[in-house]
C-alpha atoms as a printed R data frame, in Angstrom:
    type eleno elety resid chain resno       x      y      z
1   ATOM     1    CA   UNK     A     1  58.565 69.049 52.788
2   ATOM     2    CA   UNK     A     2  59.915 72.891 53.117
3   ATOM     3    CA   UNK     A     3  58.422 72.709 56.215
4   ATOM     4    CA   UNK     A     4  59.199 69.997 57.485
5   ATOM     5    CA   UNK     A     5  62.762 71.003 56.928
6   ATOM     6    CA   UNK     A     6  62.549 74.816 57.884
7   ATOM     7    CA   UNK     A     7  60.951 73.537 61.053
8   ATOM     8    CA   UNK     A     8  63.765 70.724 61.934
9   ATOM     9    CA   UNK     A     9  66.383 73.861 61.194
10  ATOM    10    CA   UNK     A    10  64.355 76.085 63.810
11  ATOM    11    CA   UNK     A    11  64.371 73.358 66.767
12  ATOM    12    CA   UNK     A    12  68.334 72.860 66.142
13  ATOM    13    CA   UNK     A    13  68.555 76.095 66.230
14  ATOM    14    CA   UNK     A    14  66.986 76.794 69.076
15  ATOM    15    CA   UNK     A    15  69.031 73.782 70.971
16  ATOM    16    CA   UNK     A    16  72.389 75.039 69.714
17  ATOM    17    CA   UNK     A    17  71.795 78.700 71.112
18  ATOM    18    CA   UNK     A    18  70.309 77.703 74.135
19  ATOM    19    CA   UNK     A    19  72.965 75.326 74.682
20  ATOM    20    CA   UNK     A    20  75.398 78.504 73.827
21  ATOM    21    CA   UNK     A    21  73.291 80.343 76.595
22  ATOM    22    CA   UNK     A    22  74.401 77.707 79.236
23  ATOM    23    CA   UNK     A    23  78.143 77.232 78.476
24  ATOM    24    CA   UNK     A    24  78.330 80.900 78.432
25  ATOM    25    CA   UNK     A    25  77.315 80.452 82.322
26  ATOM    26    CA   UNK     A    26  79.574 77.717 82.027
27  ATOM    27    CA   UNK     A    27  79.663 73.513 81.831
28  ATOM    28    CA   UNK     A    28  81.291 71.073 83.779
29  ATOM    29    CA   UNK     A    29  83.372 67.894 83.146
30  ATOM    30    CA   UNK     A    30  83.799 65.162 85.638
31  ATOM    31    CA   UNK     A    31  84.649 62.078 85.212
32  ATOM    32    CA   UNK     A    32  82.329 60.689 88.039
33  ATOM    33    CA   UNK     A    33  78.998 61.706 86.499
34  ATOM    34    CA   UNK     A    34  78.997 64.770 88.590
35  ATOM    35    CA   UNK     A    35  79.335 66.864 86.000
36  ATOM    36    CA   UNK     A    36  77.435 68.698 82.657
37  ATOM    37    CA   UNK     A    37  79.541 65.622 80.844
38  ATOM    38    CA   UNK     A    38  82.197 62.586 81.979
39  ATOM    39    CA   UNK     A    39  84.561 62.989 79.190
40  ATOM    40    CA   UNK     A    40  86.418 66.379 77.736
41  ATOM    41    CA   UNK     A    41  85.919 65.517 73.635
42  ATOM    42    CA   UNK     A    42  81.952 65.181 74.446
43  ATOM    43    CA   UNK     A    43  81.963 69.110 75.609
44  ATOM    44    CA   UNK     A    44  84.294 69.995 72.872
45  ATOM    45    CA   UNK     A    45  81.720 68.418 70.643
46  ATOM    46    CA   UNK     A    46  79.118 70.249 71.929
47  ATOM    47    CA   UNK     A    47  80.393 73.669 71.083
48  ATOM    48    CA   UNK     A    48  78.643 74.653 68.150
49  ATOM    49    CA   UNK     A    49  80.563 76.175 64.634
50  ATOM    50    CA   UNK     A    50  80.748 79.728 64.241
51  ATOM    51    CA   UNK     A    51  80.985 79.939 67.967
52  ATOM    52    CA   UNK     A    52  80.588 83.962 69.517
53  ATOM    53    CA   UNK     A    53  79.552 83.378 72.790
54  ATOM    54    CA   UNK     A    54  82.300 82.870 75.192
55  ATOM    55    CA   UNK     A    55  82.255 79.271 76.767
56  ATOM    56    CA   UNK     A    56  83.955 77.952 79.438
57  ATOM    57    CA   UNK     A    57  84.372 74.217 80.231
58  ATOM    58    CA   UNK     A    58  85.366 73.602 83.794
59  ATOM    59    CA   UNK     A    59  87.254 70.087 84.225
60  ATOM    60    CA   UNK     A    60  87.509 68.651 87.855
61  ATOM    61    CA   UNK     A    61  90.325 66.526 89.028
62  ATOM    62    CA   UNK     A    62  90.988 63.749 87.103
63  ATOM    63    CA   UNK     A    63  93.321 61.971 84.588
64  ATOM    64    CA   UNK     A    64  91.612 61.882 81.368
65  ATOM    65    CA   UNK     A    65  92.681 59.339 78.566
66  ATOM    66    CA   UNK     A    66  91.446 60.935 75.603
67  ATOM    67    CA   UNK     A    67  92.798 62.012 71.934
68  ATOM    68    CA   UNK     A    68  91.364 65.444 71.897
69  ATOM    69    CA   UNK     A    69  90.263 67.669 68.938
70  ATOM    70    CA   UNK     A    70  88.647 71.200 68.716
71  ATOM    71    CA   UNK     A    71  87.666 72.017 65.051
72  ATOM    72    CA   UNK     A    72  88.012 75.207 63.290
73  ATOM    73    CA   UNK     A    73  85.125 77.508 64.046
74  ATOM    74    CA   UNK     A    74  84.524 76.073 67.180
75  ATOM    75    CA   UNK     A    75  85.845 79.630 68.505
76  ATOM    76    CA   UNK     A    76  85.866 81.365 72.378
77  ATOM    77    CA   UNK     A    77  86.268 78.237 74.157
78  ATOM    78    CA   UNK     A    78  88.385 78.918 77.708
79  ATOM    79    CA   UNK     A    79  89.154 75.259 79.214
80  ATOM    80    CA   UNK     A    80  89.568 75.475 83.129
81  ATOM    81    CA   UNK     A    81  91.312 72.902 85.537
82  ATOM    82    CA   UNK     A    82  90.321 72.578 89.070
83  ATOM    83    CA   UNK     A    83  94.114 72.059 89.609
84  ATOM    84    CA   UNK     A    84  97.528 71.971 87.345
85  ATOM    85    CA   UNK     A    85  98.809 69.432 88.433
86  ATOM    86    CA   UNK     A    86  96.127 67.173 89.134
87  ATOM    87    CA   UNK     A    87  93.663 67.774 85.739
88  ATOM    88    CA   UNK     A    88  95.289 65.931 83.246
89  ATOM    89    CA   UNK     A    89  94.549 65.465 79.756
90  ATOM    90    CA   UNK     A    90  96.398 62.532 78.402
91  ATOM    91    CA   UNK     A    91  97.221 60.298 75.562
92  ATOM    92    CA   UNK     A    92 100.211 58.511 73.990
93  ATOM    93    CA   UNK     A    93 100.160 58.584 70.408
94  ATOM    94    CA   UNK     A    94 103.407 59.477 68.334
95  ATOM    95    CA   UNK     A    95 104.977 59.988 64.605
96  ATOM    96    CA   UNK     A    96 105.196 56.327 63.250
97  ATOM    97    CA   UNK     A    97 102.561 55.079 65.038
98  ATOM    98    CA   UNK     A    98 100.805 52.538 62.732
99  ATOM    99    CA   UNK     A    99  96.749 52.808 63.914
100 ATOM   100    CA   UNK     A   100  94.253 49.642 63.093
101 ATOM   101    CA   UNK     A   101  92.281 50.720 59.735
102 ATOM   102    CA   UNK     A   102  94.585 54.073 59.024
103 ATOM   103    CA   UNK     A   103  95.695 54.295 55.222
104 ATOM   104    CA   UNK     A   104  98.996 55.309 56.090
105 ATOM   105    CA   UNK     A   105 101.421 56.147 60.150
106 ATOM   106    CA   UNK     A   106 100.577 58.454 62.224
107 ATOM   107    CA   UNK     A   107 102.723 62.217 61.317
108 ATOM   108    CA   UNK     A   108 103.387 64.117 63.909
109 ATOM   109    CA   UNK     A   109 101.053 66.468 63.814
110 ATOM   110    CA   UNK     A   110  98.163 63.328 63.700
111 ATOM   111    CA   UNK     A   111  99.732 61.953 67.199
112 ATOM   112    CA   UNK     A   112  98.999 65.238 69.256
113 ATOM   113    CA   UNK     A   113  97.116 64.298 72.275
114 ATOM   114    CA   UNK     A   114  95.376 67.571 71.753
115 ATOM   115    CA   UNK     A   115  94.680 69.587 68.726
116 ATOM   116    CA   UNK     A   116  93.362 73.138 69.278
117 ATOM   117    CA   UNK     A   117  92.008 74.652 65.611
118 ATOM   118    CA   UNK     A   118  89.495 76.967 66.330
119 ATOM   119    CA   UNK     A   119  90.398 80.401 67.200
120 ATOM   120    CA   UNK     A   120  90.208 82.651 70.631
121 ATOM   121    CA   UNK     A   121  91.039 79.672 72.214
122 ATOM   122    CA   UNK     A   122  92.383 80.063 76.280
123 ATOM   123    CA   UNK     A   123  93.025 77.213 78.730
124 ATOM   124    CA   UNK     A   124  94.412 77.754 82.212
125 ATOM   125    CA   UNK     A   125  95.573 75.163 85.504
126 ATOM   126    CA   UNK     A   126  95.638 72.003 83.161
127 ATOM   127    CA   UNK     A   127  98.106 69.470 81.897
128 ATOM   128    CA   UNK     A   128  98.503 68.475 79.189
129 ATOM   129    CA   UNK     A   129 100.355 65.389 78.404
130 ATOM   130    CA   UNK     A   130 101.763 62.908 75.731
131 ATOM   131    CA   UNK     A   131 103.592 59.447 77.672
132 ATOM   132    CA   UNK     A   132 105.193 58.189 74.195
133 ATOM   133    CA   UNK     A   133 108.798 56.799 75.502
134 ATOM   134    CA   UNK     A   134 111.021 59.027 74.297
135 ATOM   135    CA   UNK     A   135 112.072 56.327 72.294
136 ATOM   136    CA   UNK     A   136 109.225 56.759 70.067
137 ATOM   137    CA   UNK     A   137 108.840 59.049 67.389
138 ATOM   138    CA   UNK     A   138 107.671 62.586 68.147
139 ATOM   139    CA   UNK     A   139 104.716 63.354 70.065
140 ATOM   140    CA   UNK     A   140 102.860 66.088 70.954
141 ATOM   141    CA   UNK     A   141 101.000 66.886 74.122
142 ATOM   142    CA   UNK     A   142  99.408 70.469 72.283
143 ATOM   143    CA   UNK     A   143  99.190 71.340 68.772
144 ATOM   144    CA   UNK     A   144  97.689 75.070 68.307
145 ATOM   145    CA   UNK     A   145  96.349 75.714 64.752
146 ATOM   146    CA   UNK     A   146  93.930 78.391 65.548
147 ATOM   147    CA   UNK     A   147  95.040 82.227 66.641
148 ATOM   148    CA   UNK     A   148  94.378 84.427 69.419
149 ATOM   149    CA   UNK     A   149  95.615 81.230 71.774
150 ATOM   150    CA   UNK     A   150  96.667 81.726 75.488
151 ATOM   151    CA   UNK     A   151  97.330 79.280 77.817
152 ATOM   152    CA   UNK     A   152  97.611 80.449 81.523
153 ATOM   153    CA   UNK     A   153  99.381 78.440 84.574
154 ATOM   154    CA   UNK     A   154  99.287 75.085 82.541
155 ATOM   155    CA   UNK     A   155 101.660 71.909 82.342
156 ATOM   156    CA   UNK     A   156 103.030 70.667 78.809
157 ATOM   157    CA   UNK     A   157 104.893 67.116 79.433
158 ATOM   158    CA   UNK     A   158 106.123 65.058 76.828
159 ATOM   159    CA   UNK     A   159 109.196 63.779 75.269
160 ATOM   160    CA   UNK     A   160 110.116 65.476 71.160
161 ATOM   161    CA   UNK     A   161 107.687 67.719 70.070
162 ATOM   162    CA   UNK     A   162 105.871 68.720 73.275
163 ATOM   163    CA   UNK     A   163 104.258 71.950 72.492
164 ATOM   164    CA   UNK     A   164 103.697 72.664 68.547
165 ATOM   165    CA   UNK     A   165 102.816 76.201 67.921
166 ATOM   166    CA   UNK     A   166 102.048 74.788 64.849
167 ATOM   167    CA   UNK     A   167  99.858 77.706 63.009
168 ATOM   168    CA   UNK     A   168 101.528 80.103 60.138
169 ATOM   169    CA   UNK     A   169 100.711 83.219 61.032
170 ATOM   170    CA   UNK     A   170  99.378 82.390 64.825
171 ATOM   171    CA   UNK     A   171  99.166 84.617 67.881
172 ATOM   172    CA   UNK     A   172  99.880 82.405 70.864
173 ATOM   173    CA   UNK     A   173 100.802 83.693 74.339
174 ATOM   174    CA   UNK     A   174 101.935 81.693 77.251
175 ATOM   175    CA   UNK     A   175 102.453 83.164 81.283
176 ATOM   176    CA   UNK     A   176 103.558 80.799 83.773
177 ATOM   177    CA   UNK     A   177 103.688 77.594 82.405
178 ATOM   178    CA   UNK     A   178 105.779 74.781 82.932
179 ATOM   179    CA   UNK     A   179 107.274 73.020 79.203
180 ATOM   180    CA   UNK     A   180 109.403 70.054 79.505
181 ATOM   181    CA   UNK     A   181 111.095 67.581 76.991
182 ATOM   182    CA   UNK     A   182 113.751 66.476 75.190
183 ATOM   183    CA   UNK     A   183 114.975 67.672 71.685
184 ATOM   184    CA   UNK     A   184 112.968 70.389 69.616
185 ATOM   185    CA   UNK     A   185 110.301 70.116 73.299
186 ATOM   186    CA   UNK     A   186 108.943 73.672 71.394
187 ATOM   187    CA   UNK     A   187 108.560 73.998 68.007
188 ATOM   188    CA   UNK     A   188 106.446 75.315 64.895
189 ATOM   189    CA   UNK     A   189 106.030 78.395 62.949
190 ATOM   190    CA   UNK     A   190 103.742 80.625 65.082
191 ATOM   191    CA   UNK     A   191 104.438 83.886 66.532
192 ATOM   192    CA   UNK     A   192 104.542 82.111 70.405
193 ATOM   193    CA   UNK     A   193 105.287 84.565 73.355
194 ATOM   194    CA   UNK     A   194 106.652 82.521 76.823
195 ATOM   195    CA   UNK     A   195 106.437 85.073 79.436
196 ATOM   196    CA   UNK     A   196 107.537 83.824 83.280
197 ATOM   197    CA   UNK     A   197 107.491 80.329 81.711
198 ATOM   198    CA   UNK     A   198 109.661 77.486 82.943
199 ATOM   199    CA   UNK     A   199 111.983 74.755 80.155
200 ATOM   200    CA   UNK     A   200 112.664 71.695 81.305
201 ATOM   201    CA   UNK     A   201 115.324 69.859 79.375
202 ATOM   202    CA   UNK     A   202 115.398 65.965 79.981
203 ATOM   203    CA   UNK     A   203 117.520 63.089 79.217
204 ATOM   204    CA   UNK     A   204 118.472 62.206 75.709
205 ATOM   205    CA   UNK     A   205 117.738 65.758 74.317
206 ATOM   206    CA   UNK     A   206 119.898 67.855 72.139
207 ATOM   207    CA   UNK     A   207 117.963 70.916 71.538
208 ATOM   208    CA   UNK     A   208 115.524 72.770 73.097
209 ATOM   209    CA   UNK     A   209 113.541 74.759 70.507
210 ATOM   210    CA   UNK     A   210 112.763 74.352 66.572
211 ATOM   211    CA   UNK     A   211 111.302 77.505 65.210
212 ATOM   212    CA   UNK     A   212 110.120 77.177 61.463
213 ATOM   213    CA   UNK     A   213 108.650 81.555 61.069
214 ATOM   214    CA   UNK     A   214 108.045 82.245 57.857
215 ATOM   215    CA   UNK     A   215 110.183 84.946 56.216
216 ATOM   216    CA   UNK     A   216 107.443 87.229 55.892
217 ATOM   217    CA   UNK     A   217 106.711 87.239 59.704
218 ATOM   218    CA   UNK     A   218 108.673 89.565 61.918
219 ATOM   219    CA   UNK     A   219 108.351 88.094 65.300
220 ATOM   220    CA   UNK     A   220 108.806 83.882 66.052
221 ATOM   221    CA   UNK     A   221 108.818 82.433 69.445
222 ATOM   222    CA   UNK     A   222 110.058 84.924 72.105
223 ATOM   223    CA   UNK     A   223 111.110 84.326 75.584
224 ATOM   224    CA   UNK     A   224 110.704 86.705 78.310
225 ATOM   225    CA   UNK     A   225 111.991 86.313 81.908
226 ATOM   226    CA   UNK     A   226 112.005 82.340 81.772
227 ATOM   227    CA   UNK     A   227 113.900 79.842 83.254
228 ATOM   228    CA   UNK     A   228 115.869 77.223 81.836
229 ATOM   229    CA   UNK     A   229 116.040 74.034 84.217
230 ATOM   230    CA   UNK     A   230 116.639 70.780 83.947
231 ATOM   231    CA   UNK     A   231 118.591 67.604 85.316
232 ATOM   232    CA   UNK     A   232 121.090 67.186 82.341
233 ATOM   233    CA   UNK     A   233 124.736 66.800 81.866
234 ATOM   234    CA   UNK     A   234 126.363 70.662 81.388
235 ATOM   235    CA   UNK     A   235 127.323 71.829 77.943
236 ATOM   236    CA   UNK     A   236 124.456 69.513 76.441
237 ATOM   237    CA   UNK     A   237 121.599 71.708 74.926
238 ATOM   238    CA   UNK     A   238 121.610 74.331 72.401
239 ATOM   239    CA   UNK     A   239 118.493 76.548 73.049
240 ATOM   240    CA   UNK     A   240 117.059 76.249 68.974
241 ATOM   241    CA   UNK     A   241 117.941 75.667 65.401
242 ATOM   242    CA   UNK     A   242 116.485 77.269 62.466
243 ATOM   243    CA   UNK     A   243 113.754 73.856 61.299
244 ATOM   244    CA   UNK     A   244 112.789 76.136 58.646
245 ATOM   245    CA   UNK     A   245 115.682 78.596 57.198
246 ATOM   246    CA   UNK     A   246 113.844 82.249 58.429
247 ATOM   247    CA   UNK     A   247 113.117 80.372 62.076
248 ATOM   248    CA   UNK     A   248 113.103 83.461 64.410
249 ATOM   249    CA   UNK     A   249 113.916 83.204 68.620
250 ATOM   250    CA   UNK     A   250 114.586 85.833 71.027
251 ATOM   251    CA   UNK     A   251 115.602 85.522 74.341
252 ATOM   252    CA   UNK     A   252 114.740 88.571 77.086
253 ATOM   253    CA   UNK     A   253 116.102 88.788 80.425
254 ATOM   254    CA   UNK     A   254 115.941 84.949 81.095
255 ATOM   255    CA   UNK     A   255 118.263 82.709 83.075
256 ATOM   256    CA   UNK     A   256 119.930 80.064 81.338
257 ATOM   257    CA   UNK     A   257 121.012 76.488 83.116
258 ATOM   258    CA   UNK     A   258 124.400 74.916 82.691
259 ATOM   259    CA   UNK     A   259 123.087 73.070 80.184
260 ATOM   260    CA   UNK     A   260 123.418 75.370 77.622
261 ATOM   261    CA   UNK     A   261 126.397 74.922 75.302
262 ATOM   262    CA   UNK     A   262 128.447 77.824 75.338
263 ATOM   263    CA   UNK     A   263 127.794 78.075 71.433
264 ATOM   264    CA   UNK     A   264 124.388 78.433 72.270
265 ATOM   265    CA   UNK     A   265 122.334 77.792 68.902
266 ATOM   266    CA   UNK     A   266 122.895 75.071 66.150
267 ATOM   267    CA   UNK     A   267 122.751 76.077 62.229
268 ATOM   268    CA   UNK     A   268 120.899 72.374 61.750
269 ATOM   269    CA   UNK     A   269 124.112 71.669 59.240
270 ATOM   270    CA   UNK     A   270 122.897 74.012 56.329
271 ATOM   271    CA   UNK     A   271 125.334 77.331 56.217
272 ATOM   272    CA   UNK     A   272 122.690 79.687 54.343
273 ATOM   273    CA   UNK     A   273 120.736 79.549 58.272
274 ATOM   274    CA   UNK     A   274 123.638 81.746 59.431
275 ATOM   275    CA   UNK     A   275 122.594 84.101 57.383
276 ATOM   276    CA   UNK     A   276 118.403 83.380 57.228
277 ATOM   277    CA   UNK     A   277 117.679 82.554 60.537
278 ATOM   278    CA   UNK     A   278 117.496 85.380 63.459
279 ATOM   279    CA   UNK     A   279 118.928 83.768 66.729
280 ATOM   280    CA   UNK     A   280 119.081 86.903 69.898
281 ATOM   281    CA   UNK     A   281 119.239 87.391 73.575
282 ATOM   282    CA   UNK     A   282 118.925 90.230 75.903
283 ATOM   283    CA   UNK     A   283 120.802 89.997 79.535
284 ATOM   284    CA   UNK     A   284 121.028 86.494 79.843
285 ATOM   285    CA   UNK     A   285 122.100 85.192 83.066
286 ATOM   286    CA   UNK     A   286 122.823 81.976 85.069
287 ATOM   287    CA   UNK     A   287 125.652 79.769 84.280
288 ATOM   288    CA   UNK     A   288 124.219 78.708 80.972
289 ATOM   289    CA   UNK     A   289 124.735 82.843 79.844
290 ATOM   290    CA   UNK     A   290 128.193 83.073 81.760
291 ATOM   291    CA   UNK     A   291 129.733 81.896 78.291
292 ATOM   292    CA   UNK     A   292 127.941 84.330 76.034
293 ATOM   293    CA   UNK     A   293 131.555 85.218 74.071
294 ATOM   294    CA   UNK     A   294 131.765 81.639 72.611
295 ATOM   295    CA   UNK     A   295 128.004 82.107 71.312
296 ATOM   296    CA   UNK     A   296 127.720 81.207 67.604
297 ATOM   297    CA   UNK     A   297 129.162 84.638 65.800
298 ATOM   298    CA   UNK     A   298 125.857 84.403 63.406
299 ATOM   299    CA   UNK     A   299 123.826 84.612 66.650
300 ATOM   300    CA   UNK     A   300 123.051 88.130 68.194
301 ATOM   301    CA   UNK     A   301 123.107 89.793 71.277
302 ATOM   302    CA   UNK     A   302 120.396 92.944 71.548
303 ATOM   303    CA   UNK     A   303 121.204 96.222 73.220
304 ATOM   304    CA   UNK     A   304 118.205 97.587 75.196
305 ATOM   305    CA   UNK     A   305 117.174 99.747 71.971
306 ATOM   306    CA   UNK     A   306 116.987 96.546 70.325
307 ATOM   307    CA   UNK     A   307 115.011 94.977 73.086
308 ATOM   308    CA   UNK     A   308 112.746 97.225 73.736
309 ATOM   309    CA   UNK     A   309 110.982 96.667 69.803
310 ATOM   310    CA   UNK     A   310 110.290 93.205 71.845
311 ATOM   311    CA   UNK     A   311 106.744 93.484 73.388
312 ATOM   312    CA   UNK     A   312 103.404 91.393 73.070
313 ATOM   313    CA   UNK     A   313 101.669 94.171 71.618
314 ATOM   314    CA   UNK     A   314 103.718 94.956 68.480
315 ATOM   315    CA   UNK     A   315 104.307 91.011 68.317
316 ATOM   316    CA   UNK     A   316 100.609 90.092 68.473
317 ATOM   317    CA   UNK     A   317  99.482 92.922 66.203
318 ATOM   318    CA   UNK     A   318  96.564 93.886 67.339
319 ATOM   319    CA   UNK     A   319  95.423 91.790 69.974
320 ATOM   320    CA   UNK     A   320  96.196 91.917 73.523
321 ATOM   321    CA   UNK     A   321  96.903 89.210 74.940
322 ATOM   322    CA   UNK     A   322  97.096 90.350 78.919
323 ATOM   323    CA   UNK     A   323  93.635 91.763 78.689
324 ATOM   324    CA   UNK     A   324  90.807 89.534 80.486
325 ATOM   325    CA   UNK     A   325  90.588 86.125 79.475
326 ATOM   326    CA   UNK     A   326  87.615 84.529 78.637
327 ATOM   327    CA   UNK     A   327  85.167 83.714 81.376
């Protein structure tokens, strides 16, 4: 019987690493059979736990319906659209949403269209997507547990809760990418850094981000030469409120649309966030900055020896971010 099970341990062991050996040459989803595999969960599935070889998944054009999930220590995955705005990953769950057979509603977390737990994780020229009405509750189109996340040239559309940089204590970095929704579109506890990113603020939103950092973490979600945008009634957005009372945003060098309310940031009704939550920018401009005097007097405004403590490398502690991604 040993044997029997010492050899059925050797065979799927010697599928899982060769199957390791030919993502790390990389895989290919298509939803036309033309591919390694049609749908995006079956090559997540096939990534094997305690994960070190560097996989990428290459996804062709296509819409894809599907309620995705990476699991922790399903590590060095890199996810790679043929085109942004034309590889879509999709799905339309939200917070309330009662499921057939489900003890209990959907939370918001549970309605993500994609959940990302496993660490080292990069993805680059994708959407990603949740089409709950903003009527709905709040749904996510990306939820990142894991650390050491990057996400590269990629589309987050949605209505609350877009993009939850959900993970206490993770590293996430984001360059060139494109975040629109109504209020708290960014939110979570992670240390997030937007660099060259674009906000879009919609219709019916109020706020823009929701940072929760724990008081024992230094940097929260910071924003470097990005662009507010969106078409929106002027004076209607605050950029963030403190969810949690130690929430942490920066702004650097960004350009703010008239949409911004001169007061800039929102206390979320509870006094003792004037004095817990850290709320800054740095050279501001467009006509959302042009009001900076009436910001909120518990807010800040950085001088460049301030600013300059602002970089990914002391933020990400350790890891660099801008290095080589994953190929």
């Amino acid at each position: 019987m040993k044997k029997v099970l010492l050899f059925c341990f050797l065979i799927c062991l010697t599928a899982s690493m060769a199957w390791a050996q030919q993502m790390g040459q990389r895989v290919v989803v298509a939803r036309d059979g033309s591919g390694n595999y049609r749908t995006v969960q079956e090559a997540l599935n096939a990534v094997p736990k305690n994960n070190t070889t560097p996989i990428t998944i290459f996804i062709k054009k296509g819409v894809y319906k599907e309620k995705l999930n990476l699991a922790k220590k399903q590590d060095n995955v890199h996810l790679v659209g043929e085109a942004a705005e034309e590889t879509i990953l999709v799905y339309d769950d939200y917070n309330g949403r009662v499921v057939e057979g489900a003890a209990e509603p959907l939370g918001t977390s549970e309605a993500s269209s994609f959940r990302v737990f496993g660490n080292n994780f990069s993805a680059e020229n994708l959407t990603f997507q949740n089409t709950a009405a903003h009527t709905a509750g709040q749904g996510p189109a990306m939820w990142v547990y894991g650390d050491k996340a990057q996400f590269r040239n990629c589309r987050f559309l949605g209505n609350r809760d877009t993009l939850y940089v959900y993970g206490y204590g993770s590293r996430q970095y984001y360059k060139n990418c494109y975040i629109e929704g109504t209020t708290d579109f960014i939110l979570g506890s992670s240390t997030a850094w937007f660099e060259d990113c674009t906000l879009s603020c919609k219709p019916s939103g109020t706020c823009m981000l929701a940072a929760s950092t724990p008081d024992t973490v230094t940097f929260g979600m910071v924003f470097q030469r990005c662009k507010v945008v969106g078409d929106v009634p002027e004076d209607s957005y605050f950029l963030g409120r403190p969810w949690k009372p130690y929430g942490k945003i920066v702004f650097l060098n960004s350009e703010l649309g008239a949409m911004i309310k001169p007061k800039g940031w929102d206390h979320w009704g509870k006094e003792t966030n004037k004095q817990d939550a850290f709320f800054a920018e740095f050279k501001s401009k467009g006509p959302g900055a042009a009001k900076a005097k009436n910001r909120a007097l518990w807010s800040k405004q950085l001088n460049a020896q301030q600013a300059a403590l602002y970089t990914p490398a002391a933020a990400m502690h350790g890891w660099n971010p801008t290095a080589q991604v994953v190929e």
